[in-house]
PQR file with spaces between the fields and no chain letter, atoms N, CA, C, O and H, PARSE charges and radii, in Angstrom:
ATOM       1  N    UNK     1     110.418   51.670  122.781 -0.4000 1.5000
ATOM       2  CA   UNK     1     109.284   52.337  122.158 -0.0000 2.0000
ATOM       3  C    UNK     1     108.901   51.591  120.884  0.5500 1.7000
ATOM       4  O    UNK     1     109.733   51.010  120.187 -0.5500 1.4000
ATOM       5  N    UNK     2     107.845   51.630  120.670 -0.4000 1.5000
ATOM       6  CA   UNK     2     107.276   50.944  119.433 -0.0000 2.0000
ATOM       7  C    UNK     2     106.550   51.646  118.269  0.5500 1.7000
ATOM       8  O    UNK     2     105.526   52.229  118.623 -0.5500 1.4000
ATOM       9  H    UNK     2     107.170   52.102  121.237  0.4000 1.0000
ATOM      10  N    UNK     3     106.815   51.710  117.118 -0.4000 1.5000
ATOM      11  CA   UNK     3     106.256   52.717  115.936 -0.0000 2.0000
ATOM      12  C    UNK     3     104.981   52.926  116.192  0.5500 1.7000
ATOM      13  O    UNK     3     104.479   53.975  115.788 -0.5500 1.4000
ATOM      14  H    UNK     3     107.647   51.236  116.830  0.4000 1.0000
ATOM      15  N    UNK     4     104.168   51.949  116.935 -0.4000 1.5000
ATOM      16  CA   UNK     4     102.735   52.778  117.029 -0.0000 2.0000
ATOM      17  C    UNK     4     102.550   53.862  117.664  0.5500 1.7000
ATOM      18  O    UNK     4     101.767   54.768  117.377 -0.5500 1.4000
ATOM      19  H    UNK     4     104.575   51.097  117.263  0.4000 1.0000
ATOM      20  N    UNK     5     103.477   53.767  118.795 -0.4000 1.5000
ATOM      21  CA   UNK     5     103.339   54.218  120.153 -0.0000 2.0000
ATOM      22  C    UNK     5     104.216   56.031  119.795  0.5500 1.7000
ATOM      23  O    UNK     5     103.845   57.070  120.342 -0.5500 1.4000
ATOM      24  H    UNK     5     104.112   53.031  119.028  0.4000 1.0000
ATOM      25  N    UNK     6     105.203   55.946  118.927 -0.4000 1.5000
ATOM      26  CA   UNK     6     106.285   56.886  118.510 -0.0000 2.0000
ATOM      27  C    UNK     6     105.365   57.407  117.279  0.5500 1.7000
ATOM      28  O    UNK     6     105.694   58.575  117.070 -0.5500 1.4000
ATOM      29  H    UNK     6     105.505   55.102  118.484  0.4000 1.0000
ATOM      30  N    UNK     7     104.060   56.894  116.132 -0.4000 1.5000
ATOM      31  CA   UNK     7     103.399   57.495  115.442 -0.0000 2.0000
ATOM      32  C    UNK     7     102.137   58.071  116.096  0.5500 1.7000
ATOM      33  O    UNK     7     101.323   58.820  115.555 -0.5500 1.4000
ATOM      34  H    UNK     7     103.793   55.946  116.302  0.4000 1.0000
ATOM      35  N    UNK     8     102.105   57.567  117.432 -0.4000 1.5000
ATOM      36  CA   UNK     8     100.670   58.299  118.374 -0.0000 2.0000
ATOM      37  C    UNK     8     100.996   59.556  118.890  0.5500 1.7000
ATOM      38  O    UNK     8     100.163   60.419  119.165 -0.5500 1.4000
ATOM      39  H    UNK     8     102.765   56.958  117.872  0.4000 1.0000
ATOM      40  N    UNK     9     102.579   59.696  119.063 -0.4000 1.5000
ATOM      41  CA   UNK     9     103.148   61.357  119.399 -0.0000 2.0000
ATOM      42  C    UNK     9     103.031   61.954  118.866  0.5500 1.7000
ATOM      43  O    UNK     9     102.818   63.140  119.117 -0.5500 1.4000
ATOM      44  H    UNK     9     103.256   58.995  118.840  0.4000 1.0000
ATOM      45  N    UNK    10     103.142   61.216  117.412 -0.4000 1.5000
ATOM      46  CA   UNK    10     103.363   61.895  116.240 -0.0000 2.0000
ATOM      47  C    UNK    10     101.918   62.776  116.518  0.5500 1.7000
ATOM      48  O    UNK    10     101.826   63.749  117.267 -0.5500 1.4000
ATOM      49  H    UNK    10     103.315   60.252  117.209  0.4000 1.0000
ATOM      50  N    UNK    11     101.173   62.361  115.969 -0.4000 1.5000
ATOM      51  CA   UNK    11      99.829   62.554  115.995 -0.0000 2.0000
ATOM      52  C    UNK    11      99.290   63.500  116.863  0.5500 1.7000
ATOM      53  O    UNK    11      98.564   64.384  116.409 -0.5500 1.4000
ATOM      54  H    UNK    11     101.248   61.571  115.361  0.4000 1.0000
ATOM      55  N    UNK    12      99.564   63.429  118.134 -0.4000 1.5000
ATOM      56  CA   UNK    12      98.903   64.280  119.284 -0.0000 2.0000
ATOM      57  C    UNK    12      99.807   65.469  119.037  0.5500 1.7000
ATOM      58  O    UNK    12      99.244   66.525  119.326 -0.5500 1.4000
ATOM      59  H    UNK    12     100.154   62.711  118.503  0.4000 1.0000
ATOM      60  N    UNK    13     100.983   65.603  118.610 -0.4000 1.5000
ATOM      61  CA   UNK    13     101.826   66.995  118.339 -0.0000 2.0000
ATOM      62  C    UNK    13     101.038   67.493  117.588  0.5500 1.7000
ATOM      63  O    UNK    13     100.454   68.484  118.026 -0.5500 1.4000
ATOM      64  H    UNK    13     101.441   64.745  118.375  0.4000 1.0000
ATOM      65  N    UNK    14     100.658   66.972  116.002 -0.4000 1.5000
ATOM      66  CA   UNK    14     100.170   67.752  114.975 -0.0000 2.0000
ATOM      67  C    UNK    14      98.842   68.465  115.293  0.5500 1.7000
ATOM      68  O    UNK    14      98.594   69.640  115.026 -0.5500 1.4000
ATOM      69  H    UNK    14     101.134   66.167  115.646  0.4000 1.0000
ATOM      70  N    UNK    15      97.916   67.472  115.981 -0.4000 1.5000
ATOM      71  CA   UNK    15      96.614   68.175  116.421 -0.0000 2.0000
ATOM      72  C    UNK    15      96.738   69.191  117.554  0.5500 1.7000
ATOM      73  O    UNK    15      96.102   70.238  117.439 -0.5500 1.4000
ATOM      74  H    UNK    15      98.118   66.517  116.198  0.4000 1.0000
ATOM      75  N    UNK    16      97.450   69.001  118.576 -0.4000 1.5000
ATOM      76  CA   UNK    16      98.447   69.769  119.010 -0.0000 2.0000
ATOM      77  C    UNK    16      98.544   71.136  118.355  0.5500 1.7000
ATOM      78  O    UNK    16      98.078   72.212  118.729 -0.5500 1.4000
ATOM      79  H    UNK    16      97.967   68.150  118.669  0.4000 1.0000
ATOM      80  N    UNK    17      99.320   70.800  117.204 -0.4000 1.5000
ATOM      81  CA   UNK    17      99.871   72.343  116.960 -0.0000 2.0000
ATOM      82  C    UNK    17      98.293   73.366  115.518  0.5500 1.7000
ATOM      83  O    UNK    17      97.953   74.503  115.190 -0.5500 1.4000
ATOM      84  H    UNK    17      99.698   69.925  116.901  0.4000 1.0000
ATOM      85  N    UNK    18      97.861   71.643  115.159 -0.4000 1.5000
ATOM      86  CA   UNK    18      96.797   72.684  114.913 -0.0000 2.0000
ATOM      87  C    UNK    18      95.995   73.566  115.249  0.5500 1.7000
ATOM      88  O    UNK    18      95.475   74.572  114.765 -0.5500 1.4000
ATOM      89  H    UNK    18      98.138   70.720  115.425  0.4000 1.0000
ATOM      90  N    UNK    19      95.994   72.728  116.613 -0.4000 1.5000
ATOM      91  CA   UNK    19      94.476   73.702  117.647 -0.0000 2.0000
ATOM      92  C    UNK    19      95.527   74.512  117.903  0.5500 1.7000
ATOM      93  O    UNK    19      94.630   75.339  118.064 -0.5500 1.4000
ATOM      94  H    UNK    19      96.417   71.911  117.006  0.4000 1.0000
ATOM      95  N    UNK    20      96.922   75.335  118.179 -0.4000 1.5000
ATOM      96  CA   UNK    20      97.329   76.285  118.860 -0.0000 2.0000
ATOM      97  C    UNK    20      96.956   77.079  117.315  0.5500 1.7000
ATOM      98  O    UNK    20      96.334   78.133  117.451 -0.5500 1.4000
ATOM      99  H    UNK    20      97.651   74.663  118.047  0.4000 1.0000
ATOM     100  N    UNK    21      97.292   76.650  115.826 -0.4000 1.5000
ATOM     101  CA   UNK    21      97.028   77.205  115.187 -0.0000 2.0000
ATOM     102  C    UNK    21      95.312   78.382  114.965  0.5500 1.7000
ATOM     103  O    UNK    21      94.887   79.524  114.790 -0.5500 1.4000
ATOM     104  H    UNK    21      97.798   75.795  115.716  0.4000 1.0000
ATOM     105  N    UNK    22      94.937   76.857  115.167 -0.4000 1.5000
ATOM     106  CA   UNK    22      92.916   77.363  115.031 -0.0000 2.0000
ATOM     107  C    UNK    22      92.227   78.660  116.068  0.5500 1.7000
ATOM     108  O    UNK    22      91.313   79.460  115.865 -0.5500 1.4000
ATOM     109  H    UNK    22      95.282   75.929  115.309  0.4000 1.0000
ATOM     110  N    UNK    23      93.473   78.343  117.670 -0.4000 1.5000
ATOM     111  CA   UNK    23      93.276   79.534  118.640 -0.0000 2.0000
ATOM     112  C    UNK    23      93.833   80.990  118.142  0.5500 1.7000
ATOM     113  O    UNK    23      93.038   81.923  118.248 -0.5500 1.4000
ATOM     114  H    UNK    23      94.216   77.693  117.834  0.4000 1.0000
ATOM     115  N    UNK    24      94.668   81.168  117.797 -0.4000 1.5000
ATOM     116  CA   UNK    24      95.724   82.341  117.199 -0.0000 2.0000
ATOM     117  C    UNK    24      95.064   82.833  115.950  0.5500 1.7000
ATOM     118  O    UNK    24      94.856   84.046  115.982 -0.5500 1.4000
ATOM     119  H    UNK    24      95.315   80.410  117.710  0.4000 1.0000
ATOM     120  N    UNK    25      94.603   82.109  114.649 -0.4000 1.5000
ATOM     121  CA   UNK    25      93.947   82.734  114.193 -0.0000 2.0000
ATOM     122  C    UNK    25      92.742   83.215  114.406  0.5500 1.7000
ATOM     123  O    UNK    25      92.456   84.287  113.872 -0.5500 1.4000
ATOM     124  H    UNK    25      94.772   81.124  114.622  0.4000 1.0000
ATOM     125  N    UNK    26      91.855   82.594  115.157 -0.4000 1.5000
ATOM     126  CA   UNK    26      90.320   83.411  116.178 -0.0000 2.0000
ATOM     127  C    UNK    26      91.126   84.254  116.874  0.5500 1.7000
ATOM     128  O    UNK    26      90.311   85.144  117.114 -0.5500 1.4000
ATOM     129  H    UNK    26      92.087   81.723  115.590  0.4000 1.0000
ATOM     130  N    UNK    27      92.002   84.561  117.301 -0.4000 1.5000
ATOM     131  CA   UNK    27      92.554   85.776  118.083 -0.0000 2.0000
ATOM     132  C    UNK    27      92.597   86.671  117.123  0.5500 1.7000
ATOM     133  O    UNK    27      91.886   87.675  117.154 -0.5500 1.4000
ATOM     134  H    UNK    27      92.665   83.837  117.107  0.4000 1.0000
ATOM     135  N    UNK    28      93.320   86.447  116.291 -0.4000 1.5000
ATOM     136  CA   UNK    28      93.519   87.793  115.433 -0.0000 2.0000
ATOM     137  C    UNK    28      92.570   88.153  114.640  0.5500 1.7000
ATOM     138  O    UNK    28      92.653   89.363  114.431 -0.5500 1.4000
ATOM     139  H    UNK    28      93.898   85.631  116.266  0.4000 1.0000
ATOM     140  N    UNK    29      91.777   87.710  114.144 -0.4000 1.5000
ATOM     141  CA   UNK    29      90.360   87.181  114.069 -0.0000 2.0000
ATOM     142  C    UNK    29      89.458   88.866  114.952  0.5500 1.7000
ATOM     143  O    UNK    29      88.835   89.839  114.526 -0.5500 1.4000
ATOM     144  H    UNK    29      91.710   86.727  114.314  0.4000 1.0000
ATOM     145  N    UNK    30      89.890   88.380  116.266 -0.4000 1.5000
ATOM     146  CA   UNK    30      88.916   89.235  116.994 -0.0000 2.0000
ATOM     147  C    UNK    30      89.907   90.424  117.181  0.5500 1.7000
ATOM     148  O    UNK    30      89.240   91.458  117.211 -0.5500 1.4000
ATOM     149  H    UNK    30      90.396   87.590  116.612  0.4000 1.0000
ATOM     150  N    UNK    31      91.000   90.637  117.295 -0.4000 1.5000
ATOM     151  CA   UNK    31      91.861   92.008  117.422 -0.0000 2.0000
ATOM     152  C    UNK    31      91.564   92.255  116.087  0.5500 1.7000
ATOM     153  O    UNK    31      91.036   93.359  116.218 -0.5500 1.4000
ATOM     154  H    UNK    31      91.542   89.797  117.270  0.4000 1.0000
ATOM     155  N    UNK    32      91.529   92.038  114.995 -0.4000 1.5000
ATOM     156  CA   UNK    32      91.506   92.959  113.942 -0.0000 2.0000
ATOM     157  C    UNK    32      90.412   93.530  114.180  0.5500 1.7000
ATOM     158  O    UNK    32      90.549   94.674  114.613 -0.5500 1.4000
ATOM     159  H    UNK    32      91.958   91.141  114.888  0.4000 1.0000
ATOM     160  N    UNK    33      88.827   92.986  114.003 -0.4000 1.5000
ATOM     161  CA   UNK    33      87.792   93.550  114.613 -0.0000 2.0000
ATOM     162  C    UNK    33      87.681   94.943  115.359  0.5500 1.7000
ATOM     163  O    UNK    33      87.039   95.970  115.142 -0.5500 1.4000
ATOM     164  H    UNK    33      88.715   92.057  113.651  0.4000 1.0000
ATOM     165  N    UNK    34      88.829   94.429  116.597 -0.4000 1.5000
ATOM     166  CA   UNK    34      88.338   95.258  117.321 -0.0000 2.0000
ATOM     167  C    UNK    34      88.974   96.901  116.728  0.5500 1.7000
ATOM     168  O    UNK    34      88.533   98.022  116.982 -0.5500 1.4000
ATOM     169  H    UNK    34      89.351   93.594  116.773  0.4000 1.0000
ATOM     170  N    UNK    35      90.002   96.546  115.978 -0.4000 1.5000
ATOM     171  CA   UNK    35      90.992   97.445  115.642 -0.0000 2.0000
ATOM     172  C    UNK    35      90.194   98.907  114.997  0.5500 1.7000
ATOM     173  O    UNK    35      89.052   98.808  114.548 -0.5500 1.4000
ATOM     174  H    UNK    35      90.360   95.636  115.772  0.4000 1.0000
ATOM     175  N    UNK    36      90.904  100.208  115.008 -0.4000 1.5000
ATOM     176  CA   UNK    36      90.199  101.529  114.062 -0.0000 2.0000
ATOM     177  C    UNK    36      90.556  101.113  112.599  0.5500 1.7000
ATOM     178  O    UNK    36      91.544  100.382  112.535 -0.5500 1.4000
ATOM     179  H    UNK    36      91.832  100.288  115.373  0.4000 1.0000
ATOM     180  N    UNK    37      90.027  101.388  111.547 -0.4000 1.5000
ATOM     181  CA   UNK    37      90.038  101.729  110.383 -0.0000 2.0000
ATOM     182  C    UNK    37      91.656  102.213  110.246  0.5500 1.7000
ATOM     183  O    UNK    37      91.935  103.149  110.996 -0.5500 1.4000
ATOM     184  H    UNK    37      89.224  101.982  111.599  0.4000 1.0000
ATOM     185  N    UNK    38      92.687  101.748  109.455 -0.4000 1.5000
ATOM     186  CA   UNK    38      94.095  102.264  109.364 -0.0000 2.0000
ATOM     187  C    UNK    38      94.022  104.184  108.937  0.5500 1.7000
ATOM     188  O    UNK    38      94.629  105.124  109.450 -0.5500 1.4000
ATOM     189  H    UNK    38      92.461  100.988  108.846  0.4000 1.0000
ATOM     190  N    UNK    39      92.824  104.135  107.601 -0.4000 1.5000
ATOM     191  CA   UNK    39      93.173  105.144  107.079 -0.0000 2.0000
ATOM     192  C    UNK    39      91.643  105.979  107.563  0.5500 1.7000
ATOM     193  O    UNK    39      90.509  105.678  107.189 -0.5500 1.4000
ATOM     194  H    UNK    39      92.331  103.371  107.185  0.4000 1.0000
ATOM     195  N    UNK    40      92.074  107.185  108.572 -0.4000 1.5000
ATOM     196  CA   UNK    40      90.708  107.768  109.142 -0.0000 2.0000
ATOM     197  C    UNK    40      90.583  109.312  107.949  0.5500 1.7000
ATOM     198  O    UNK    40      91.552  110.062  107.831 -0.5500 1.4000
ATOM     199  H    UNK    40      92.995  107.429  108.876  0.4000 1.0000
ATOM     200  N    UNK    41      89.589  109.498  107.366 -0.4000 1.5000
ATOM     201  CA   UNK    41      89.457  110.799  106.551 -0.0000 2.0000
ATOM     202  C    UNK    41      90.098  110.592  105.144  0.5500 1.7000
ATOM     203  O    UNK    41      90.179  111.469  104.283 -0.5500 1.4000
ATOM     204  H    UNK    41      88.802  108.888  107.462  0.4000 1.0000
ATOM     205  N    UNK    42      90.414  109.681  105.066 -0.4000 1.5000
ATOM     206  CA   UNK    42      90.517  109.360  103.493 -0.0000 2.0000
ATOM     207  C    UNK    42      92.082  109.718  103.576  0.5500 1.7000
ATOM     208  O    UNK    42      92.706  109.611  102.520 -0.5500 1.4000
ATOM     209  H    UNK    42      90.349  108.969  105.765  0.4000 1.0000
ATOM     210  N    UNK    43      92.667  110.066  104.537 -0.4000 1.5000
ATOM     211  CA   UNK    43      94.494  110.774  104.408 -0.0000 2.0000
ATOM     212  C    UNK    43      95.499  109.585  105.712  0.5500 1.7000
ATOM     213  O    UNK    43      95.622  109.659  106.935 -0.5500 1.4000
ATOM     214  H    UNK    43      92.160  110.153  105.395  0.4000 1.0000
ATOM     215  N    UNK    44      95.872  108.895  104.996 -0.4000 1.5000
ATOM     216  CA   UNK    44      96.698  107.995  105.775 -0.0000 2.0000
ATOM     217  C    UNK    44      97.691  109.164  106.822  0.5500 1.7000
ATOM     218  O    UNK    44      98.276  110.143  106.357 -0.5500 1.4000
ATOM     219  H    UNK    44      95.772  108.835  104.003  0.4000 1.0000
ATOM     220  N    UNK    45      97.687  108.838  108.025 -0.4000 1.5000
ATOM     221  CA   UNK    45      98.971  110.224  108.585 -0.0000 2.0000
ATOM     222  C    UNK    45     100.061  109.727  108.118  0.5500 1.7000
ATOM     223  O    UNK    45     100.470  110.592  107.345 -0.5500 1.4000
ATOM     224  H    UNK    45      97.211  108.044  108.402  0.4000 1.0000
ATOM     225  N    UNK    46     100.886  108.743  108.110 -0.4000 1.5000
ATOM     226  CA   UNK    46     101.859  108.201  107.867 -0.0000 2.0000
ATOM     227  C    UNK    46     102.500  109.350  106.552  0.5500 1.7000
ATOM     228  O    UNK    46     103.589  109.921  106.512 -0.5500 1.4000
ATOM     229  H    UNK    46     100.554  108.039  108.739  0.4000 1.0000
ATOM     230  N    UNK    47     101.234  109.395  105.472 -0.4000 1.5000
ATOM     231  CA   UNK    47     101.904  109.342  104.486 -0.0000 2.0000
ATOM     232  C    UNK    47     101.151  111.102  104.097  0.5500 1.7000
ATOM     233  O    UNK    47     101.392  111.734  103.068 -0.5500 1.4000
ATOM     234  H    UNK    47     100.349  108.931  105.505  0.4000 1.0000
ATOM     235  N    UNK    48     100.521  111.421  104.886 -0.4000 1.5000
ATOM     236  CA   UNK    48      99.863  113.159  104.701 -0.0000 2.0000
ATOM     237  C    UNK    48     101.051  114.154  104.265  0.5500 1.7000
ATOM     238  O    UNK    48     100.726  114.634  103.179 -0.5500 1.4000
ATOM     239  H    UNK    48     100.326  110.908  105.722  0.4000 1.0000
ATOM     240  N    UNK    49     101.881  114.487  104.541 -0.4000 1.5000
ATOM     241  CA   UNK    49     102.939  115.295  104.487 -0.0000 2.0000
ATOM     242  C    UNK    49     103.831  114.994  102.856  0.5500 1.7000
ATOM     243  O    UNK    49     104.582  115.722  102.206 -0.5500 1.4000
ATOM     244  H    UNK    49     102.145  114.098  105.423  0.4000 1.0000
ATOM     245  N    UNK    50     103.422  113.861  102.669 -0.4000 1.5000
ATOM     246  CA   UNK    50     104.587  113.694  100.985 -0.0000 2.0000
ATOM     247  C    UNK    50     103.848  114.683   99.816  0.5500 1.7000
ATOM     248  O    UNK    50     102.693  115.049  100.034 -0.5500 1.4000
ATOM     249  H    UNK    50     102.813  113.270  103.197  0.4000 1.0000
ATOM     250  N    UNK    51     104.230  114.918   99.128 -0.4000 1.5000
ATOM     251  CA   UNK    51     104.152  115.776   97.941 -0.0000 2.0000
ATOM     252  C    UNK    51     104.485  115.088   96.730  0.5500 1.7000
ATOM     253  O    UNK    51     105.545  115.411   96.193 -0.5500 1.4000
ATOM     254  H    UNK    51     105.169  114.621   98.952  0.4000 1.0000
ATOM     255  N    UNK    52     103.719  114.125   96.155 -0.4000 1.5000
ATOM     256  CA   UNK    52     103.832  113.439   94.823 -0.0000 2.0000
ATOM     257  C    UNK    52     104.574  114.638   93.957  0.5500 1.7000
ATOM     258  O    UNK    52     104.478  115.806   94.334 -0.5500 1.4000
ATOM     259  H    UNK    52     102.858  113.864   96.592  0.4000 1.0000
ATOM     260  N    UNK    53     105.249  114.311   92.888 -0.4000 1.5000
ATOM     261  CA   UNK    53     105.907  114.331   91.933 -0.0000 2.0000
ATOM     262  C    UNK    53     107.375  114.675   91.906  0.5500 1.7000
ATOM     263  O    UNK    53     108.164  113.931   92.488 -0.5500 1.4000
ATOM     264  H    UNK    53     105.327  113.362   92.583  0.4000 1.0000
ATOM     265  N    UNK    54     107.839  115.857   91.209 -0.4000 1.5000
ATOM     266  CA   UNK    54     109.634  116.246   91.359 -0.0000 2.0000
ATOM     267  C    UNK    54     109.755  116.864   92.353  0.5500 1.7000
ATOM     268  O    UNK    54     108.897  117.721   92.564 -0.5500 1.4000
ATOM     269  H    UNK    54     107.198  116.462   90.736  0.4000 1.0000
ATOM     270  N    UNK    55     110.982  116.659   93.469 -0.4000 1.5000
ATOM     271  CA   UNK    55     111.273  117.687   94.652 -0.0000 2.0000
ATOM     272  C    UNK    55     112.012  118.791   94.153  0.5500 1.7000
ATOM     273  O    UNK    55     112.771  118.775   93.184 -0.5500 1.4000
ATOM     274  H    UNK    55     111.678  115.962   93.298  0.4000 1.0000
ATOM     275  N    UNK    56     111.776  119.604   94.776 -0.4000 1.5000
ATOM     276  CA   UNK    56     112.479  120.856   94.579 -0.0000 2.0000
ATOM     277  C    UNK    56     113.903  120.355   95.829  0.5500 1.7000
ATOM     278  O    UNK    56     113.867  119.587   96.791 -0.5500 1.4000
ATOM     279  H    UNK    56     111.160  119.617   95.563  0.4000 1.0000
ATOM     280  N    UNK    57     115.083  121.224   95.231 -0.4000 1.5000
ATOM     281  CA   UNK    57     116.511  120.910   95.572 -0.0000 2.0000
ATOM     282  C    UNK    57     116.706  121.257   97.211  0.5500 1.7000
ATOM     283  O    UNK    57     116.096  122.155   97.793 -0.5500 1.4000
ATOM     284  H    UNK    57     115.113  121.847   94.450  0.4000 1.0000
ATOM     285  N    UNK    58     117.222  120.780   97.535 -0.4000 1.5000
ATOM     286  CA   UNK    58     118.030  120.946   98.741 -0.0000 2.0000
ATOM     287  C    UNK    58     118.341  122.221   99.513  0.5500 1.7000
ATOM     288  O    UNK    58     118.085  122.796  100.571 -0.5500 1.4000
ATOM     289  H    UNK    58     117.717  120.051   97.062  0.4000 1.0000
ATOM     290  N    UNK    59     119.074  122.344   98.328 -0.4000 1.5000
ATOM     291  CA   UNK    59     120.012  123.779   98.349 -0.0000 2.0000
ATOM     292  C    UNK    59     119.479  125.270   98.314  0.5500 1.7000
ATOM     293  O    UNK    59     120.273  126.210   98.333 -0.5500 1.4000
ATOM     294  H    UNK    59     119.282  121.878   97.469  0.4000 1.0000
């Protein structure tokens, strides 16, 4: 093998892995899009039920 020939791999990998890069981000790209709004009504569900400030005990 010859350094040109071993820096032309080189080469076709990187563009290579850019374009898998350039595809994946236009993917997510278009799934976020398509995605709902995280927080619907102004009340995340995840987090509806907590009660900001001191808890009352256990016991």
């Amino acid at each position: 093998m010859t350094v040109t020939f071993i820096k032309r791999q080189k080469e076709r990998a990187r563009q290579q892995r850019n374009q898998d890069k350039q595809v994946k981000r236009e993917q997510l790209k278009r799934e976020k899009a398509e995605r709902p709004a995280r927080v619907s009504g102004g009340v995340d569900p995840d987090i509806a039920h907590i009660i900001p400030g001191p808890q009352a005990p256990l016991e």
